[in-house]
Backbone as a ProteinNet text record, in pm:
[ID]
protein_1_A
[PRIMARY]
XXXXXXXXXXXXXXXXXXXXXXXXXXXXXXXXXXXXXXXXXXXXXXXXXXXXXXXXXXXXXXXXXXXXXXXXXXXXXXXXXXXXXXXXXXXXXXXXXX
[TERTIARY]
83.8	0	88.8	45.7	145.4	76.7	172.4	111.4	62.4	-63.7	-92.5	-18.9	-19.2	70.1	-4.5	83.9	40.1	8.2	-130.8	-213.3	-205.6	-194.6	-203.8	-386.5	-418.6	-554.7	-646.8	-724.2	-821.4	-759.4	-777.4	-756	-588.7	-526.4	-372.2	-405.6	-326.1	-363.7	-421.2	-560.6	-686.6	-693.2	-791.9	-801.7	-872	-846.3	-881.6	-996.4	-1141.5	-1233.3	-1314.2	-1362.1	-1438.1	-1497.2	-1550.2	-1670.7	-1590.1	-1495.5	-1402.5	-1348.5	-1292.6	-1231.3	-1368.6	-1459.8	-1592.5	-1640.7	-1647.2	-1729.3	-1587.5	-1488.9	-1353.5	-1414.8	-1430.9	-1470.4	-1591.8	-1684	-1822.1	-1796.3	-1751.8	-1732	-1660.1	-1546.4	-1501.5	-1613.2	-1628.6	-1716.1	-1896.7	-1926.5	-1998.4	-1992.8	-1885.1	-1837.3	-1862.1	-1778.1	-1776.8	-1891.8	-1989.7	-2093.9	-2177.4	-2239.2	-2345.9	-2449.4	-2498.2	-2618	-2603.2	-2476.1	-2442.7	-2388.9	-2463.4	-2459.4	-2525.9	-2683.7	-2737.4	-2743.5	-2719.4	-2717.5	-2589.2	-2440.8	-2344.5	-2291.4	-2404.2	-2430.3	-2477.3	-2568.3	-2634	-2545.4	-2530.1	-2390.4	-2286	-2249.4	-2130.1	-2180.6	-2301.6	-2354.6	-2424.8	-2447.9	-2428.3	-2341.9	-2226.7	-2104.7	-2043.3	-2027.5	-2006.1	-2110.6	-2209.4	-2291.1	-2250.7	-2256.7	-2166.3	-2045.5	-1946.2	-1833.3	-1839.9	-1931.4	-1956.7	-2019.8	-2031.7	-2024.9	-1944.1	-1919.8	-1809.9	-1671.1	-1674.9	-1531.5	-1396.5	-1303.2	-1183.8	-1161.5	-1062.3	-1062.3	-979.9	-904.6	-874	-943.1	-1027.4	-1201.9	-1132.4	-1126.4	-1145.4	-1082.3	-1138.2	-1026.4	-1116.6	-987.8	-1085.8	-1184.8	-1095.1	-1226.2	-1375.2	-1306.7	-1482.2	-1565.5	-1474.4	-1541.3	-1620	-1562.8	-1611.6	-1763.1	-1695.2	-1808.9	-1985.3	-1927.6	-2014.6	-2103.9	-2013.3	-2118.3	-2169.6	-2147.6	-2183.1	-2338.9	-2313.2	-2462.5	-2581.7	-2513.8	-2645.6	-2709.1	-2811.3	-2896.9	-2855.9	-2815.1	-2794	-2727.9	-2876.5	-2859	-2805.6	-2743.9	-2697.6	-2555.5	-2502.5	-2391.3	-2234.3	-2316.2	-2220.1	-2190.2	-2292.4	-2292.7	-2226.9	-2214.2	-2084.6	-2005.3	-1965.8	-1809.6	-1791	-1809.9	-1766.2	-1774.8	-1859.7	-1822.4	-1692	-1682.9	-1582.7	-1437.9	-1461.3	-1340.2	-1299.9	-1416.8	-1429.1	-1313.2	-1406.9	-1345.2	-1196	-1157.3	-1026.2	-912.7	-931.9	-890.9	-842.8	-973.1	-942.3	-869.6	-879.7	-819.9	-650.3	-644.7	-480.5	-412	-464	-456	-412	-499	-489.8	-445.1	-377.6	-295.5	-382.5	-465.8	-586.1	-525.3	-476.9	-422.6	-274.8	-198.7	-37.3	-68.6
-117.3	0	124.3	212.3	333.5	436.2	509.9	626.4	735.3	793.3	929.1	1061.8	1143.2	1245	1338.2	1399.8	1481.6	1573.8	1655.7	1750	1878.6	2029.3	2063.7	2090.8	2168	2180	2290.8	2299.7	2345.7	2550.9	2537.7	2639.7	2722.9	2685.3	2723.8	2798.7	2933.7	2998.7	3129.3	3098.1	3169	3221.2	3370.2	3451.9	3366.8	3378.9	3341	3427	3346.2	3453.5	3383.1	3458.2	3483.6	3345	3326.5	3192.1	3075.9	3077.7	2956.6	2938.6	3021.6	2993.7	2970.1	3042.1	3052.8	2910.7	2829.7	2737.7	2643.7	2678.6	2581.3	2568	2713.5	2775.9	2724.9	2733.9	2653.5	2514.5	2438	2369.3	2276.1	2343.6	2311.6	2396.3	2495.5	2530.4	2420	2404.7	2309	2180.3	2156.5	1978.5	2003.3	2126.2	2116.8	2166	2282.5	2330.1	2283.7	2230.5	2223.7	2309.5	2380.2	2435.1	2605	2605.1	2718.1	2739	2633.4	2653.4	2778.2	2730.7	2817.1	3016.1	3020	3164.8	3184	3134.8	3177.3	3182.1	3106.2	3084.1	3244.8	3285.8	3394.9	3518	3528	3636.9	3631.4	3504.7	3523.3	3572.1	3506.3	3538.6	3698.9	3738.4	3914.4	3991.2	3945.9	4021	4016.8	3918.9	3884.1	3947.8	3966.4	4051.4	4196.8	4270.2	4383.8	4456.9	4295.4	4343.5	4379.4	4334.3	4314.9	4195.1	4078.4	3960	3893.8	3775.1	3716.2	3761.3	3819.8	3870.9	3846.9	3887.9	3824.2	3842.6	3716.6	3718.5	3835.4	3903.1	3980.9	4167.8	4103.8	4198.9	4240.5	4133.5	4120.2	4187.5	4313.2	4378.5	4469.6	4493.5	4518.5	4662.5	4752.6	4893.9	4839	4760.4	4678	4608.7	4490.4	4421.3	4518.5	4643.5	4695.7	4758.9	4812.3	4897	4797.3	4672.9	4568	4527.2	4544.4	4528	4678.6	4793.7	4908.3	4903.1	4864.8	4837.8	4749.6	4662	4579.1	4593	4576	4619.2	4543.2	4675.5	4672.5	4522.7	4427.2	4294.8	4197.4	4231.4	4135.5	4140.7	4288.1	4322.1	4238.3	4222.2	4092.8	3987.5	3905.7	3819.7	3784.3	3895.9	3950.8	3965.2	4005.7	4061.8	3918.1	3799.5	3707.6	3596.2	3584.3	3510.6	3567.1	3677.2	3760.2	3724.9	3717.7	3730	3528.8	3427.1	3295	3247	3371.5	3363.1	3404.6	3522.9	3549.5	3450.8	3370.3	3308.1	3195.2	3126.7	2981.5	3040.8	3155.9	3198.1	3194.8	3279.9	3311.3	3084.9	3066.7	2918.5	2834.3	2849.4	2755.6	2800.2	2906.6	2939.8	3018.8	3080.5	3127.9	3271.3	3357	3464.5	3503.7	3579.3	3582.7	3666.7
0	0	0	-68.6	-109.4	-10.4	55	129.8	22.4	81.3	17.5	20.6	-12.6	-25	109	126.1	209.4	200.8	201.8	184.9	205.5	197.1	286.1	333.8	434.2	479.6	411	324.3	230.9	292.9	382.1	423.7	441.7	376.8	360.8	246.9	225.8	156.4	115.3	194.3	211.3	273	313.1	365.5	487.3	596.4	733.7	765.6	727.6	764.8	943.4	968.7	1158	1150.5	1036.2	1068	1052.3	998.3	1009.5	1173.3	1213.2	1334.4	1429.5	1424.8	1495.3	1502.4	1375.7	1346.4	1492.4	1477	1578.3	1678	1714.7	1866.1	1892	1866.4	1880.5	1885.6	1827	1826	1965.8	1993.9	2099.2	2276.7	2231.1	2335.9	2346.1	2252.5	2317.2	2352.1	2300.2	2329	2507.7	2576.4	2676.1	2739.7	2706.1	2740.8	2600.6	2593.6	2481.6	2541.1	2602.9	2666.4	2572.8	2562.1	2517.5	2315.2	2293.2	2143.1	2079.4	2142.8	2050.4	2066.7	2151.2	2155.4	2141	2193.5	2091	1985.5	1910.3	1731.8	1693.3	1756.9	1733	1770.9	1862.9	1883.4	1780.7	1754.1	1650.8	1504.4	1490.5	1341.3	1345.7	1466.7	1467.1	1458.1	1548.8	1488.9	1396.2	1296.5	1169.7	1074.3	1104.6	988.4	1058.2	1174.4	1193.1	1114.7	1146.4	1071.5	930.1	873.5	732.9	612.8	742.5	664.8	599.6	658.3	582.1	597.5	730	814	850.7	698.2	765.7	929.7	964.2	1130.7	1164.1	1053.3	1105.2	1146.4	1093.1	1138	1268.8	1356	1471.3	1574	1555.6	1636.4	1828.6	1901.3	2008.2	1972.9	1891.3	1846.9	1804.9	1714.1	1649.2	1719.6	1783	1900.2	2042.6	2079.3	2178.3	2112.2	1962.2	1884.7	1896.6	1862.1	1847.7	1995.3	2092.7	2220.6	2252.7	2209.3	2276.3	2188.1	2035.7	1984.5	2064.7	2115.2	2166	2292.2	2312.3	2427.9	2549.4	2648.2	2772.5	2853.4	2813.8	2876.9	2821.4	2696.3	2626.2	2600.4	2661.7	2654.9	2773.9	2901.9	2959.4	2879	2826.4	2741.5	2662.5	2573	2473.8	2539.2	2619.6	2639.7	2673.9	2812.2	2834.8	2703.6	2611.4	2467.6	2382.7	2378.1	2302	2368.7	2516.9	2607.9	2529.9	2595.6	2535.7	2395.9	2326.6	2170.2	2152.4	2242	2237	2239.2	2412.8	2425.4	2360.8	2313.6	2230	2108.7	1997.8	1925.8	1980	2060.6	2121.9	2123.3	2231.3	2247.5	2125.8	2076.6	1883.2	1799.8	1770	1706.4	1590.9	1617	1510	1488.7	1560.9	1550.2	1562.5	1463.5	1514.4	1652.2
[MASK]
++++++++++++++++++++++++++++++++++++++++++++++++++++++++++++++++++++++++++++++++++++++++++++++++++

């Protein structure tokens, strides 16, 4: 049997957009919390239509990110900041951002 060649990952290359790393982050955040899928589906898919849609990750910056919770109403704004803080992290961690 002949080994396959080695690939690189679809994503070498390409512009590194929010929903890619997002889709990581979700991913790993509900493995451990699943309770918390669905509304941090929705937060992310707001700030991503904020940024513009279809947001390189390097969107992601703290001016925009703060801009993005000062828009949303009052009670939803903890929320955000501790998902955002969430998102930072696993980004920094995994190597998603230099």
């Amino acid at each position: 049997m002949t080994a396959l060649p080695y690939r690189a990952p679809w994503i070498v290359g390409r512009t590194t957009l929010l929903e890619h790393a997002a889709e990581d982050f979700l991913n790993e955040l509900t493995r451990q919390q699943p309770w918390r899928k669905a509304r941090a589906e929705e937060l992310i898919e707001d700030l991503d239509t904020f940024l513009g849609g279809a947001a390189p990750l390097s969107a992601l910056t703290e001016d925009r990110t703060a801009a993005w919770q000062a828009s949303l109403p009052p009670e939803q704004q903890a929320e955000a900041r501790a998902l955002l803080t969430d998102l930072h992290t696993y980004l920094r961690d995994w190597n998603w951002q230099a």
